[in-house]
C-alpha positions as CSV (number, residue, x, y, z in Angstrom):
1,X,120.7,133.2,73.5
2,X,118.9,134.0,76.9
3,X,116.1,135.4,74.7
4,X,115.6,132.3,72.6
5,X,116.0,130.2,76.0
6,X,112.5,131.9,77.3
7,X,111.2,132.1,74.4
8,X,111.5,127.8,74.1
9,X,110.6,128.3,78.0
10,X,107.3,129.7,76.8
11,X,106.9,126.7,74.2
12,X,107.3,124.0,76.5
13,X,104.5,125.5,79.2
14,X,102.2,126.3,76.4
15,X,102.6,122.8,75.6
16,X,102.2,121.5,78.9
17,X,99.0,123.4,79.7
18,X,100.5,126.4,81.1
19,X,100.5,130.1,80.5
20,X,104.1,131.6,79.9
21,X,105.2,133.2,83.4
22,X,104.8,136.7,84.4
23,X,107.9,139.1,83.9
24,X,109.6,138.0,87.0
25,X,110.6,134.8,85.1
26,X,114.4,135.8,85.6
27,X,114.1,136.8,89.0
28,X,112.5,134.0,90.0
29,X,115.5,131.8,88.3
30,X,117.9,134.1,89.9
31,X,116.4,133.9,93.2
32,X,115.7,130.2,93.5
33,X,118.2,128.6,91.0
34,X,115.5,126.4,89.8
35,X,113.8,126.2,86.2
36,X,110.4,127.2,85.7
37,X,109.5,124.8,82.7
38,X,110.9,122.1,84.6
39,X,109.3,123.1,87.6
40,X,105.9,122.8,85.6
41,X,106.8,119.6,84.8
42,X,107.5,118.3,88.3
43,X,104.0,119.9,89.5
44,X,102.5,117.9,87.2
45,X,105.0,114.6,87.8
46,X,104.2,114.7,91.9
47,X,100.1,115.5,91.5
48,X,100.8,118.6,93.4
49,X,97.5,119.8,91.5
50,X,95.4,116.9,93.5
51,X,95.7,119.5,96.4
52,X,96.7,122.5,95.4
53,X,95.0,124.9,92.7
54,X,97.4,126.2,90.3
55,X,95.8,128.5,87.6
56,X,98.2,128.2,84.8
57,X,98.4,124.5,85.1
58,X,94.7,123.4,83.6
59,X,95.2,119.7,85.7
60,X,95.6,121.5,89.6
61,X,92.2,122.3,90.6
62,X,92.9,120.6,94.0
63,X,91.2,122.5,97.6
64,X,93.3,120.1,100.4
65,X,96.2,123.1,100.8
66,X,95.7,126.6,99.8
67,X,96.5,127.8,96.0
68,X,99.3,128.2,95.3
69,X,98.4,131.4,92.5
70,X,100.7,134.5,93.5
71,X,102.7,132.4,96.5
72,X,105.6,135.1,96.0
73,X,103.3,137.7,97.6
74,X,102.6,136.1,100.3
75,X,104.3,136.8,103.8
76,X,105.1,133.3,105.0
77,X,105.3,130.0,103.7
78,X,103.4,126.8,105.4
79,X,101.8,129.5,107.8
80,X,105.2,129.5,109.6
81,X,108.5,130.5,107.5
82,X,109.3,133.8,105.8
83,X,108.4,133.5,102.5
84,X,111.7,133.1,100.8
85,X,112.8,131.1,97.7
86,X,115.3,129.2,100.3
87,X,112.5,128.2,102.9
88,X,109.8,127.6,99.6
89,X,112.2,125.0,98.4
90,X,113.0,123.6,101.9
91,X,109.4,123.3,102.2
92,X,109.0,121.7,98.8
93,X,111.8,119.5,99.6
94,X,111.2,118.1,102.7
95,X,107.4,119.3,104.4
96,X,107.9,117.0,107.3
97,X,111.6,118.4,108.2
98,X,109.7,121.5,108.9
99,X,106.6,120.9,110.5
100,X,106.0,117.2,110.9
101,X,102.3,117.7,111.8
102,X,101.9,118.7,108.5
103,X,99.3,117.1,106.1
104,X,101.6,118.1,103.2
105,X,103.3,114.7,102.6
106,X,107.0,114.4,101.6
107,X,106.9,113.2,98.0
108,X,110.9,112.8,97.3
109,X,111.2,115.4,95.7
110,X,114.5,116.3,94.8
111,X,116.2,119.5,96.5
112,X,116.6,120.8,92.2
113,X,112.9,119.7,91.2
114,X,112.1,121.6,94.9
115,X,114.1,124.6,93.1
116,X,112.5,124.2,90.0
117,X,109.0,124.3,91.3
118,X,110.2,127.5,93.8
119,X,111.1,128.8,90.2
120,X,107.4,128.1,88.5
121,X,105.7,129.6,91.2
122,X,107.5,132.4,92.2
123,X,107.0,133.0,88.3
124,X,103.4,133.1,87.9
125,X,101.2,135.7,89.2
């Protein structure tokens, strides 16, 4: 079952534009309780690609906030929290709640779209 889940996973991002994430697909559903396809989805629902460059997703070629490309490597998160799936969807959630200087604007996004675009990007590479 989990097998033919990804492998639909895989489907869905090839048909939205995306490449099918790295191996770390189940970690990164494990760690942020999100889903990655869905996650694609809302990336592409909020315009996060009108800042942000996101490789796999052909529409977010955006240079306002950093890419977003390998994010789970990366020591901290908004320049200021540990780099966590926790503070990622915090972030994602809620940008102003953590540094309300921030240019990042709070979309309402939901705190389970914020988990499901943790989940895309810690999945890609």
């Amino acid at each position: 079952m989990r097998a033919e889940l990804m492998l639909c996973a895989g489907m869905l991002l090839a048909l939205a534009g995306c490449s099918m994430p790295g191996a770390s697909t189940g970690d990164a559903i494990r760690l942020s309780g999100g889903d990655p396809v869905r996650g694609a989805e809302a990336i592409t629902h909020y315009g996060c690609g009108s800042c942000h460059t996101i490789s796999p997703i052909q529409s977010a070629r955006g240079l306002v906030g950093p890419p977003l490309d390998g994010i789970r490597n990366r020591v901290y998160v908004a320049g200021m929290l540990h780099n966590d799936a926790g503070n990622l969807t915090e972030w994602v959630h809620d940008p102003k709640a953590v540094n309300p200087k921030t240019a990042m604007p709070n979309l309402g996004v939901t705190m389970q779209e914020a988990r499901d675009i943790t989940a895309y990007l810690y999945s890609i590479r």
